[in-house]
C-alpha positions in Angstrom: 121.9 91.6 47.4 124.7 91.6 44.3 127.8 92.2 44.5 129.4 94.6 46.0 131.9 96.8 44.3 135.1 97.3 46.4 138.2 99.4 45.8 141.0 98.2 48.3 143.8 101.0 48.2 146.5 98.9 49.6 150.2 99.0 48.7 151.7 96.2 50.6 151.5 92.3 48.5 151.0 90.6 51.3 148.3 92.6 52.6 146.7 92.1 49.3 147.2 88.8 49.1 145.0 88.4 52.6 142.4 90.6 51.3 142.3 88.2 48.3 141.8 85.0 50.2 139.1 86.9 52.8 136.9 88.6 50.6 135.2 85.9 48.3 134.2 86.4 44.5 130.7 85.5 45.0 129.8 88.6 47.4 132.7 90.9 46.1 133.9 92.4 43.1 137.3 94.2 43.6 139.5 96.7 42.0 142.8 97.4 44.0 144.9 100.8 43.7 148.6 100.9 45.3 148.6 104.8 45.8 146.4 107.5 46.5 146.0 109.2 43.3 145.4 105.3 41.1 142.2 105.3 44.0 141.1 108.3 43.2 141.3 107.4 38.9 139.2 104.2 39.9 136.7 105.9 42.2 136.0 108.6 39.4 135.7 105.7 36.4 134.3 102.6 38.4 132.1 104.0 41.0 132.7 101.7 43.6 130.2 100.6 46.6 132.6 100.4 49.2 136.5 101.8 49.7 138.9 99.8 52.0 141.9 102.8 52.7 145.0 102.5 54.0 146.1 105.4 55.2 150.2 105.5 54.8 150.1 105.3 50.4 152.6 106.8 48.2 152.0 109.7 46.0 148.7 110.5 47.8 148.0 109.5 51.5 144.8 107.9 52.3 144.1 110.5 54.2 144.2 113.0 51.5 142.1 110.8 49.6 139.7 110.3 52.2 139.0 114.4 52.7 138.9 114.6 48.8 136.1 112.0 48.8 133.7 113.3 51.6 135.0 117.5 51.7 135.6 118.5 48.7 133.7 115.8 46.3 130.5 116.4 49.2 130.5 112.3 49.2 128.8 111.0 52.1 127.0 107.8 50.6 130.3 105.6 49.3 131.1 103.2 52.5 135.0 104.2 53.2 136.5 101.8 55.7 140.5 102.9 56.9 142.4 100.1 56.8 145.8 100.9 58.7 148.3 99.5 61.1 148.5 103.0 62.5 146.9 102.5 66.2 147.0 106.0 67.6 143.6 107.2 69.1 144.1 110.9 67.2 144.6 108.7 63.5 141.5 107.0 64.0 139.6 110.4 65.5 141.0 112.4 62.4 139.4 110.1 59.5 136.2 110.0 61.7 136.1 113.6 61.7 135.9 113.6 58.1 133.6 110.2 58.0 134.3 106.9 57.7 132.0 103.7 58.3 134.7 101.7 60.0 138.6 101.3 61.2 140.2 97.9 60.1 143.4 97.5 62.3 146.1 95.5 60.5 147.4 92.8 60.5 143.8 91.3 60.5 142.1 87.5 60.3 141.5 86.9 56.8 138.6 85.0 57.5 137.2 87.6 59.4 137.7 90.8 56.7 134.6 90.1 55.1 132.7 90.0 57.9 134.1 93.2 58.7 133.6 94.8 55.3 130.0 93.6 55.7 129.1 95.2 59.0 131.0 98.8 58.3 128.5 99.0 54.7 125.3 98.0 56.9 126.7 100.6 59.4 126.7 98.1 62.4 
């Protein structure tokens, strides 16, 4: 398997920083937005394999993002994974509604993200 192509919409530094150290170079190849509507630009012009959403972004939720993908753009194959610190059983019933592969719970183990990331694209 190559590389996998992985847009992590994150605003928060530190929580990129983690996602930095967790997901190596040699099995990844990531592009990071810091709002909703920079994800959307990259996921138009880069194509990526996998999406890693938070869901509280400026300018455009993750949310919003995440119902534009799969409702109105009829994307079902891309892998979207909600990242989120949000822990409320109706957050993570609304995103799987609309259809995500996985729900990340922050803060998380950097040395277990890619792991994670791994199992939510082989749909485990």
């Amino acid at each position: 398997m190559g590389k996998l192509k992985i847009l992590i919409v994150e605003d928060d530094k530190g929580t990129q920083a983690l996602y930095n150290k967790g997901l190596h170079a040699d099995m990844f190849e990531t592009v990071y937005a810091t709002n909703g509507k920079d994800a959307m630009e990259l996921y138009h012009s880069w194509h990526p394999d996998i999406i890693v959403l938070d869901i509280m972004l400026p300018i455009m939720t993750g949310y919003s993002v995440l119902k534009e993908i799969r409702e109105e753009l009829e994307d079902k194959k891309t892998t979207i994974i909600m990242a989120t610190s949000l822990q409320g059983k109706e957050d993570i019933a609304d995103c799987s509604r609309v259809g995500i592969q996985g729900y990340i719970t922050k803060p998380f183990k950097y040395k277990e993200i890619g792991n994670q990331v791994i199992k939510c694209y082989q749909g485990e």
